[in-house]
Structures are given as C-alpha cells and as structure tokens.
VOGU-3710 file (C-alpha; in Angstrom, 3 decimals, decimal comma):
1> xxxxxxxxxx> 13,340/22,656/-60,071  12,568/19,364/-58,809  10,173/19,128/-56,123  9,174/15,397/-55,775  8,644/14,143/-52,021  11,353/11,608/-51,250  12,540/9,405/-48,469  16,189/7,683/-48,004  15,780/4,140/-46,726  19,066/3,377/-44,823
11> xxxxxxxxxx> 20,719/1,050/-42,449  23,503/0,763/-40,242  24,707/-2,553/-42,019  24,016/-4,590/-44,433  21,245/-7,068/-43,422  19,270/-4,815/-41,473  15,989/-5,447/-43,751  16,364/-1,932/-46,246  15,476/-3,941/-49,360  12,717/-5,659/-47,580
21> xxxxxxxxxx> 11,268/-2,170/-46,396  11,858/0,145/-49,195  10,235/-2,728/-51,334  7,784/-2,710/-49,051  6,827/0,734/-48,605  6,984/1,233/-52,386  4,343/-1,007/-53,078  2,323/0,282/-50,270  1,879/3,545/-51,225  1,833/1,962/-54,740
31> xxxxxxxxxx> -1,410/0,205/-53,807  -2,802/3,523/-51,999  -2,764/5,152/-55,784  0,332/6,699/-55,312  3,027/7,624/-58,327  6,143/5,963/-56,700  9,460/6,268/-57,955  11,884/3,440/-57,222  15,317/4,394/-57,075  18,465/2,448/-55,438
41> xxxxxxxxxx> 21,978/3,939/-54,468  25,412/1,938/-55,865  25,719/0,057/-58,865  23,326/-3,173/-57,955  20,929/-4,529/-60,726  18,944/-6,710/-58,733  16,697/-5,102/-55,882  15,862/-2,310/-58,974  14,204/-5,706/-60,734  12,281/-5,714/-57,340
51> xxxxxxxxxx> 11,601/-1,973/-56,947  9,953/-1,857/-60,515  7,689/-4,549/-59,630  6,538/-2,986/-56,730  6,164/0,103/-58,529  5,021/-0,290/-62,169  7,998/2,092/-63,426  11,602/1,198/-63,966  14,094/1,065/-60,577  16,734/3,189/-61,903
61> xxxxxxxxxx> 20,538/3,519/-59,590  22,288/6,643/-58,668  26,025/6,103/-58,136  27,738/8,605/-57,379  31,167/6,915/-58,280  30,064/6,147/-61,513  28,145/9,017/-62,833  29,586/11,599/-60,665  27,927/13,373/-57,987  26,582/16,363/-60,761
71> xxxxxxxxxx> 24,468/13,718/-61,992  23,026/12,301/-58,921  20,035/15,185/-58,602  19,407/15,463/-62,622  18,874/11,374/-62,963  16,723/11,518/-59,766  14,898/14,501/-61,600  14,792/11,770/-64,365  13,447/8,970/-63,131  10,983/10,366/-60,532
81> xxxxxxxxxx> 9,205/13,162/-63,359  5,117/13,071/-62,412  5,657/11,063/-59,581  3,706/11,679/-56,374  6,544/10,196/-53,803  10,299/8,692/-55,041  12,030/6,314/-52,463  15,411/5,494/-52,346  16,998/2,269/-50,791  20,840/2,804/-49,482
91> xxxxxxxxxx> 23,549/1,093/-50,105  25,475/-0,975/-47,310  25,945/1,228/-43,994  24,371/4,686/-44,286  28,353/6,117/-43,804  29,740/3,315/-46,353  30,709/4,185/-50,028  34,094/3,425/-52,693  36,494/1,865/-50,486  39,496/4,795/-49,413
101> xxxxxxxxxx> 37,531/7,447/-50,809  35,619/8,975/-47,648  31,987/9,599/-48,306  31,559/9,258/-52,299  29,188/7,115/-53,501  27,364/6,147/-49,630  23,704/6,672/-48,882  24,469/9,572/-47,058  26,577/11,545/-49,806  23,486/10,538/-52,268
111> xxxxxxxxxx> 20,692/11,990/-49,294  22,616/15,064/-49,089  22,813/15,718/-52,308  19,009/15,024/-52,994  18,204/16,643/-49,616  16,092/14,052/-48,732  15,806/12,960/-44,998  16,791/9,461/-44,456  14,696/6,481/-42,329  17,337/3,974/-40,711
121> xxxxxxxxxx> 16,067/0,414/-40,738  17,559/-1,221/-37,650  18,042/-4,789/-37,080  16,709/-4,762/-33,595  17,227/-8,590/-32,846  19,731/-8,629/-30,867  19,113/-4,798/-28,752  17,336/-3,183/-25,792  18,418/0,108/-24,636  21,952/0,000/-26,872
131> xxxxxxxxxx> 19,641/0,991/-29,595  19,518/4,620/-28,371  23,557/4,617/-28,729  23,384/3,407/-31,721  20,675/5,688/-33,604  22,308/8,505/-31,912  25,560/7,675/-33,137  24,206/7,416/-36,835  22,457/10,946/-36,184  24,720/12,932/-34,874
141> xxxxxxxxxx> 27,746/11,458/-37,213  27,441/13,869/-40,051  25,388/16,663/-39,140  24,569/17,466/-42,750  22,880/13,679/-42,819  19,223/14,623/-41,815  18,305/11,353/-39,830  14,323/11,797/-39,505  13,435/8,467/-38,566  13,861/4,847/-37,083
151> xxxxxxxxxx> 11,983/1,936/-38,657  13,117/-1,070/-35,859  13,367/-4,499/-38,100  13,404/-8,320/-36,618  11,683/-7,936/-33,461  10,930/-10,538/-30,829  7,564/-9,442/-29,142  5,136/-6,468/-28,358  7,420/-6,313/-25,030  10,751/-6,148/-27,053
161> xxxxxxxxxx> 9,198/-3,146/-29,485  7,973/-1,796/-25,789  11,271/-1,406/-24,753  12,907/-0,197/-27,766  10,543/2,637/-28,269  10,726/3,377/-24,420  14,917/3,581/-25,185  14,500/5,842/-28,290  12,020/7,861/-26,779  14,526/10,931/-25,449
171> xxxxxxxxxx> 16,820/10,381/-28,659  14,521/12,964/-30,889  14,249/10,456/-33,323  11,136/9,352/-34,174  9,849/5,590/-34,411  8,118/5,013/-37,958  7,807/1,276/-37,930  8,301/-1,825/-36,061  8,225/-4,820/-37,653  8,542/-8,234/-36,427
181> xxxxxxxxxx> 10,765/-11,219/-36,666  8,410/-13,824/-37,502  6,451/-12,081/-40,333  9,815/-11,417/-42,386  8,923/-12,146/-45,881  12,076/-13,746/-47,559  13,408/-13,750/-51,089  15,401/-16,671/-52,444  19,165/-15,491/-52,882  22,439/-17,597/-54,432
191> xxxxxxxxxx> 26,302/-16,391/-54,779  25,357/-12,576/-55,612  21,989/-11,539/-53,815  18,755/-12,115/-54,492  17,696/-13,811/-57,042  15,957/-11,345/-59,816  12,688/-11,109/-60,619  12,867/-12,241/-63,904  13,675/-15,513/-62,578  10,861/-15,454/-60,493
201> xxxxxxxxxx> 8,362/-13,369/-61,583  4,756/-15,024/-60,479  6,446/-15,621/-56,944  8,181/-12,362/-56,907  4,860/-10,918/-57,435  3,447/-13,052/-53,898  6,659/-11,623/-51,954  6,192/-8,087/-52,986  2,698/-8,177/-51,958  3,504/-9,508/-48,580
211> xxxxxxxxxx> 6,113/-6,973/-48,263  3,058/-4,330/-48,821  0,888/-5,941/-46,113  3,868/-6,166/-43,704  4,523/-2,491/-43,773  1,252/-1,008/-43,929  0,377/-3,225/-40,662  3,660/-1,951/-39,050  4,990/1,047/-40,235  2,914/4,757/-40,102
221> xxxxxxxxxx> 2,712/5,083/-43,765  0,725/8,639/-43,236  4,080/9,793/-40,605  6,667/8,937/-43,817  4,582/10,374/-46,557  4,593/13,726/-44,214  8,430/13,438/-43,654  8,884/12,693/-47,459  6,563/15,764/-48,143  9,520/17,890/-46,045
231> xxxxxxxxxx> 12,072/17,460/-48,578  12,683/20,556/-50,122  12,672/21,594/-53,934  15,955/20,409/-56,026  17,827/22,623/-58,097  18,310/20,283/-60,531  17,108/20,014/-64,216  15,669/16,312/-65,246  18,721/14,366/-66,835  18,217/14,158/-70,905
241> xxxxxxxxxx> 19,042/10,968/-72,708  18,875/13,213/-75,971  21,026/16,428/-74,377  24,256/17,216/-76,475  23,550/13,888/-78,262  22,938/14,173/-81,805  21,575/11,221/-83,180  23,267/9,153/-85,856  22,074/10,302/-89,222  19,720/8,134/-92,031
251> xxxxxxxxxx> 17,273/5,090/-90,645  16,850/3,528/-87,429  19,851/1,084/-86,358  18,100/-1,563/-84,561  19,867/-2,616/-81,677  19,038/-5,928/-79,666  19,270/-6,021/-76,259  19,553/-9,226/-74,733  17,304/-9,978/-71,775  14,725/-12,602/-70,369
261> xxxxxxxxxx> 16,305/-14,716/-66,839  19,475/-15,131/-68,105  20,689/-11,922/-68,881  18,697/-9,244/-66,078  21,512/-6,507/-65,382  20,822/-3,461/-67,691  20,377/0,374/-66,473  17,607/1,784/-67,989  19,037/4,437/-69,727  20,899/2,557/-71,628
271> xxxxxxxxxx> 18,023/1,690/-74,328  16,860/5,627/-73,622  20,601/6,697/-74,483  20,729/3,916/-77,599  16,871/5,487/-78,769  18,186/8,988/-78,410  21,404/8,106/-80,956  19,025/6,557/-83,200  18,667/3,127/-82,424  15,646/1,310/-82,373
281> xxxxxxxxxx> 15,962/-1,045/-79,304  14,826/-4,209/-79,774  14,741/-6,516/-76,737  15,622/-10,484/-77,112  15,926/-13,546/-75,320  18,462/-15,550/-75,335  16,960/-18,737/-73,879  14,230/-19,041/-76,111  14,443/-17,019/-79,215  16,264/-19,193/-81,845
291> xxxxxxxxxx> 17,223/-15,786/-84,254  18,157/-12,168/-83,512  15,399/-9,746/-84,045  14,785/-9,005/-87,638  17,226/-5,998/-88,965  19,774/-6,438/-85,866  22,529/-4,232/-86,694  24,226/-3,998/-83,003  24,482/-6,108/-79,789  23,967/-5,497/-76,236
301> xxxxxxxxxx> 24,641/-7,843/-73,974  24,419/-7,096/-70,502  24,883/-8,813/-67,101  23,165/-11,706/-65,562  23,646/-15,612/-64,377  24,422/-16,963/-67,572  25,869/-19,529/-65,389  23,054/-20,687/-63,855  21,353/-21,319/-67,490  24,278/-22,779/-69,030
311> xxxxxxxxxx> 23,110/-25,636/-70,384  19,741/-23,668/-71,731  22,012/-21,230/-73,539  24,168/-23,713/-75,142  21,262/-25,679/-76,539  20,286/-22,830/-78,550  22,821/-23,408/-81,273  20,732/-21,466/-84,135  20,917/-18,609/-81,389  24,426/-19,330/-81,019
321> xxxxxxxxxx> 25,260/-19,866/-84,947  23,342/-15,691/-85,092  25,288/-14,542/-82,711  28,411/-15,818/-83,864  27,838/-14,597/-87,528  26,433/-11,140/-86,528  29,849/-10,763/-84,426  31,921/-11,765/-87,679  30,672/-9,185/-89,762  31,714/-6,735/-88,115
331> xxxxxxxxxx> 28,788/-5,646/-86,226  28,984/-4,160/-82,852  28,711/-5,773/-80,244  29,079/-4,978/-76,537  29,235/-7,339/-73,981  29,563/-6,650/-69,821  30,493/-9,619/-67,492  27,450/-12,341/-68,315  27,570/-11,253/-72,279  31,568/-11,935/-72,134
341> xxxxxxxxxx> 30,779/-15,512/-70,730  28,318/-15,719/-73,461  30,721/-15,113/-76,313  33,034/-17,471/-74,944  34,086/-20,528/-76,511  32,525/-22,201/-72,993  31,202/-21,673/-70,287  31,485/-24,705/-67,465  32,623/-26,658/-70,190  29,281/-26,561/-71,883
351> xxxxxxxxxx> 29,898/-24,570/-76,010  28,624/-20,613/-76,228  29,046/-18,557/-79,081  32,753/-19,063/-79,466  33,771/-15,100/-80,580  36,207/-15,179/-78,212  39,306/-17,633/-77,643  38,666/-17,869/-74,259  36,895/-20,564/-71,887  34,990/-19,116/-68,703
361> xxxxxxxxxx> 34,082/-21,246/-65,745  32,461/-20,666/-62,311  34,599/-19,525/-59,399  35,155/-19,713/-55,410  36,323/-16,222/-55,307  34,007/-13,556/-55,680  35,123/-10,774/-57,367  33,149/-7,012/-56,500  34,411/-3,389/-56,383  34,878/-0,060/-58,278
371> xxxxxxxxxx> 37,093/0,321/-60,882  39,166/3,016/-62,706  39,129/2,454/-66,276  41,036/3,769/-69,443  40,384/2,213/-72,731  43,749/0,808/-74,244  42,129/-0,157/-77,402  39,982/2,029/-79,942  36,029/-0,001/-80,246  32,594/-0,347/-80,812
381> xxxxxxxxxx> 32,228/1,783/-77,563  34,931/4,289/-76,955  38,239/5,357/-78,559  41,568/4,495/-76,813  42,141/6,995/-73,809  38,555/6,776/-73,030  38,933/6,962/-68,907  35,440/5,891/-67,247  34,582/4,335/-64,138  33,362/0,825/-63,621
391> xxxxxxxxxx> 31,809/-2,363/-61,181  32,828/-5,307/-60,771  30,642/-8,116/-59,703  31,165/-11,984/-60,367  32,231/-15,259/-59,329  33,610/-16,498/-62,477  37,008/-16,473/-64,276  37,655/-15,948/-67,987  40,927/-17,398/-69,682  42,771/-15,600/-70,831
401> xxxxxxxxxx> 41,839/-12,422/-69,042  42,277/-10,314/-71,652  43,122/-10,793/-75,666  45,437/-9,753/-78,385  43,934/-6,543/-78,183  42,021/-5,987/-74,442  39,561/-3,436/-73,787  40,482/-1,790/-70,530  43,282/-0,786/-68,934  42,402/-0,739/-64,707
411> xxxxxxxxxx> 43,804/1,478/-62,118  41,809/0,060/-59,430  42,528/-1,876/-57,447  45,745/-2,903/-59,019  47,020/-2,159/-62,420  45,981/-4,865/-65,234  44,628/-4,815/-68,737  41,147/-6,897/-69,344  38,913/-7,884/-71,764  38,313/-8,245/-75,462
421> xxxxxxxxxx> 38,447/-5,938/-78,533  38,053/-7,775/-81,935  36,848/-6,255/-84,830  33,298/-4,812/-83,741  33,364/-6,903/-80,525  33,857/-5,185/-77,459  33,562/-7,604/-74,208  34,531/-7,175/-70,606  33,931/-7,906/-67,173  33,444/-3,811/-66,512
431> xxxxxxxxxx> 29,874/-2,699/-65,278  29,949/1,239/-67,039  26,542/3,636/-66,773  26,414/5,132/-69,955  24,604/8,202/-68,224  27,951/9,027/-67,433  29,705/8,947/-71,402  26,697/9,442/-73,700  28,958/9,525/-76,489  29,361/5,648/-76,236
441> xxxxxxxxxx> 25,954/5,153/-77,428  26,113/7,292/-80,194  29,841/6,180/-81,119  27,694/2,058/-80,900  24,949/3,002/-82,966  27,248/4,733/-85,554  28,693/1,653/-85,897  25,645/-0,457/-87,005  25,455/-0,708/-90,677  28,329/1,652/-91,339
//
C-alpha cells in the first residue's frame, strides 16, 4: 500500500502558471522541512530539472502512454517512498492527453488513477464572474476527476481577486491561492520550453526561491497540505528497477551516461534500470571532459540542445576521436534525438562524431507527438519486433532519416522507418521509458564487453 499525501496541479490550458505553482509549492513545503516528491505527467524532461531543484530528489514523469496505465501507481509508489507530501504538475489541459485516444495519458486519467484530488491553476487575467463557468465546467466534466481546489493565477488587483472569489464562492470549490500578475517570477524559455536547469543552475536556484516566496505569501499552504492529506491509500506496490531483471553475469559493465547542459533529457530510471542489469553508471560531460570515463564499455546518450552548444561540442575533438572509436568497436551505444545529432557527421555544418553518414541541421518545423514503434532491425537495445511506444520532440532534421539498416519502424502518425542501426550503434529520434521494457537495459549492458 501506498499512502503518501499527494496533490494534482492542473490547468485548463497550457499557460495558466502550473509549472510556476507546482514549482512553487514544492519548494515551499520543501523549505517548511517537508519530504516532497516531485513528479510531472507526459513525457517532458525539462520542468522535472526544475522540480528536483526545488525538491532535493529526482522529478521523475508518469506517462501513461508510454509506460501504460499499470505502471502509473507503482512508479509513483517509486519515486515518492519516505516522502512526507508528492506533487504532481499536469500536463496541458486537465482533459488533454495522446491525440484520438480519449483520456489516456491526461492529468486527469493520471489523478484518477493515483486518486489524488487535483488543484486547477487558472489564468484569471482576462475573467470576472466567467470564472465560475469555467471551474464548474472543469468539475463537473468527469465526475470521477475529484476537482478540490482553485488556485487563481495572473491577477490584476486586490479588487480583481475580490471579485473572483465573490464569483466562485457558490461553485463548492474552494479558493487555495491567488496570485498576482506583477509578482510572476519568469524562467527564460527558447524553441522547446524552458530552458533547463542545467543551463542555468545558480539563476535557476534565484527563480525557484522566488517561486517559494510567491506561494507561501499567496496560496494557504496549511488548506493544500490538508487536501493532500485526503488522498486515500494506493494499492499499488513501489515499482522495482531490479524486479524480473536478472542482472548480467561477471563484473560491472560501466556505462557512461552523457550529461552536463548539453545533453539534460534522461528519466531517472534509466541509470536505476542500467545499475540493476549490472552496469555501473558513470555520468560524463560532453562539453568539457576530453575522454570517456575510464572502463566505458556502453553509451548513453540522451536528449538535450546539442544545438545550442554546437560549436562547444565540436571543439572537443579528443571527445569526439573517443566517441567515434568506442562506437567502432562495437560497443553499444544508444543514442535518442540530441545523441543522434551528436553522432552525426554535422550538426549546423559544424563536425560531430561522424558514426553516422548523415548531416543534421536546425529546423522551422517543430516536430512533437507520441509514437507507435516496432523495431525493424535487431540492436544494442531490442531485437526486431520489439513494439514500444515513443515521443517525439525537436526542431531539427537528420539526412537521411533513416540508414541502411533503421531502427524503428512508426505507426504513428504515419507509417515510416527512422533511425540508425550499425553494428553496436543504435540512434534515433524516439524518446522510449525504459520502465516500460526493462529487458532493454539488460539486453545494453549484455552487450558491453561481450
């Protein structure tokens, strides 16, 4: 059983403020010597960065999409173990999830299935009385959604929160905040959100403790710990990196992980799955350190802006040279969306690692969704017929698409092949949570030194 107080932060839209109040309230009842655990429906890497400053502990997704809606509770259960209070931040609209497929993978399928009642964040700007229609309408929607709470965002004066509260008052739905236009505290974003912590961190640390002060001087932090505190107990077992997966017989494989600015998106239970197999994970970064970590027998490289460091990255030829050579000899080597650009020949015309035969470059065109995935080729990471499901998310191009031998084959949302499969080199534009096909860390780190 899993009985860990918890509170949905949710919104009717995107831009309402949720990332700037569920940052906010985690790191105020952070500071007040709580245990919070940071958690953040859908697949996005970057508010988590956020969440586990505010926190102290990793921000770890549930996506119901691509883990499955069995795993929702039991990686919740995970990531939230000890914890005095776990807060979630939603995902777009509180009704909005995979495009054509109803309610799977919104905020509300995740709060029903953690039973958690939810706190919309409303963007109030532009309201008076329609603000009543409008929470009602989100309430009484899905009667199955428990809507305990309004926190009203971007207000214009002690009159304008006067009148909004007056209009709410006979909705049943209590006011837990009001916070005001003028004190917003913003975070620098560019062509895919925010820009991540690591980027950041010294003024990351400055916004986040704004954030705090914000909410504690306008939201009834002792009101949402007692609605948190009504969420009943969970069912569910804590998730298990080691669970069913046996772990690769004779020494440690270590396994680099790329990191630092450059390369931010990882889950993290992809280093607990990699540990569990075996591995020992040893983290790396690209813009500064000139050789792979001593022993590397395996390479993860994960998403990020590589474009935005491209010239850093391709100054680092003796990286560059390592990477290249590791990739030759067979080693495994996984790459996702920044870590394909990265083993490109270029990238904006400035030289990579060159493993692939393919030249990347920036784009106008952003490119974002769920995808349905079946591997086409066997590799490093899964044997051909492998089916998993995928994200999407980038603004670049590769060319060609795909090579001799490509990685996926995509069902969603048209029908294509993609990415790379050469020797121990598996590289593609596909986002995958490993939480959801442990056997692709154990099939990686057999791979090292075999």
């Amino acid at each position: 059983m899993t009985s860990v107080p918890r509170l949905v932060i949710a919104a009717p839209s995107s831009g309402s403020g949720k990332t700037t109040v569920a940052t906010g309230l985690m790191a105020a009842f952070a500071e007040a010597g709580l245990a919070v655990s940071p958690h953040k429906v859908g697949p996005d890497y970057i508010d988590p960065g956020y969440h586990a400053l505010a926190c102290g502990r990793p921000g770890r997704n549930l996506d119901a999409y691509m883990c499955g809606t069995g795993l929702v509770g039991p990686l919740f259960a995970h990531g939230s173990a000890g914890c005095d209070l776990a807060v979630v931040e939603g995902v777009m609209g509180l009704y909005d999830g995979a495009v054509g497929q109803g309610e799977l993978a919104s905020t509300a399928q995740v709060a029903k299935l953690l039973k958690a009642p939810v706190v919309l964040v409303v963007d109030a700007s532009s309201q008076s009385r329609s603000v009543a229609a409008l929470v009602h309408g989100f309430a009484s929607w899905d009667p199955q959604v428990r809507l305990a709470g309004v926190i009203l965002n971007k207000l214009g004066s002690a009159r304008h929160e006067e009148i909004l509260r007056d209009a709410l008052g006979e909705s049943g739905v209590p006011v837990l905040g009001a916070l005001r236009r003028e004190s917003q505290v913003k975070a620098p974003s560019r062509h895919l959100g925010l820009v991540p912590v690591a980027e950041r961190r010294a003024e990351a640390l400055e916004s986040v403790a704004a954030l705090a002060a914000q909410v504690r001087e306008g939201c009834d932090l002792d009101g949402l710990l007692a609605l948190a505190r009504t969420a009943p107990a969970l069912p569910d077992a804590p998730w298990d990196p080691a669970a069913g997966l046996e772990p690769v017989a004779g020494p440690k494989r270590v396994v680099a992980l790329a990191s630092g600015p450059a390369f931010t998106f990882s889950y993290a239970e992809h280093a607990e799955l990699l540990t569990a197999a075996g591995a020992e994970v040893a983290p790396f970064d690209p813009l500064h350190d000139e050789q792979l970590p001593d022993g590397t027998a395996g390479l993860v490289i994960g998403g990020g802006f590589p474009e935005v460091y491209a010239p850093e990255l391709s100054a680092n030829e003796p990286l560059r040279k390592a990477v290249a050579d590791l990739a030759q000899s067979g080693a495994p080597v996984a790459a996702e969306c920044a870590g394909l650009l990265y083993l490109a020949k270029s990238l904006d015309g400035k030289p990579m690692c060159g493993v692939l035969d393919a030249e990347a470059r920036m784009s106008e065109r952003l490119t974002l969704g769920y995808r349905e995935a079946v591997a086409v080729s066997d590799s490093s990471l899964a044997a051909t017929g492998t089916r998993l499901r995928g994200h999407e998310f980038h603004r670049t191009v590769i060319e060609p698409g795909a090579g001799p031998t490509p990685a996926w084959g995509m069902h969603l949302p048209e029908r294509r092949v993609e990415g790379f499969v050469q020797g121990g080199v598996h590289a593609s534009y596909l986002h995958t949570h490993w939480a959801a096909a442990p056997d692709v860390a154990r099939r990686f780190v057999a791979g090292c030194n075999a």
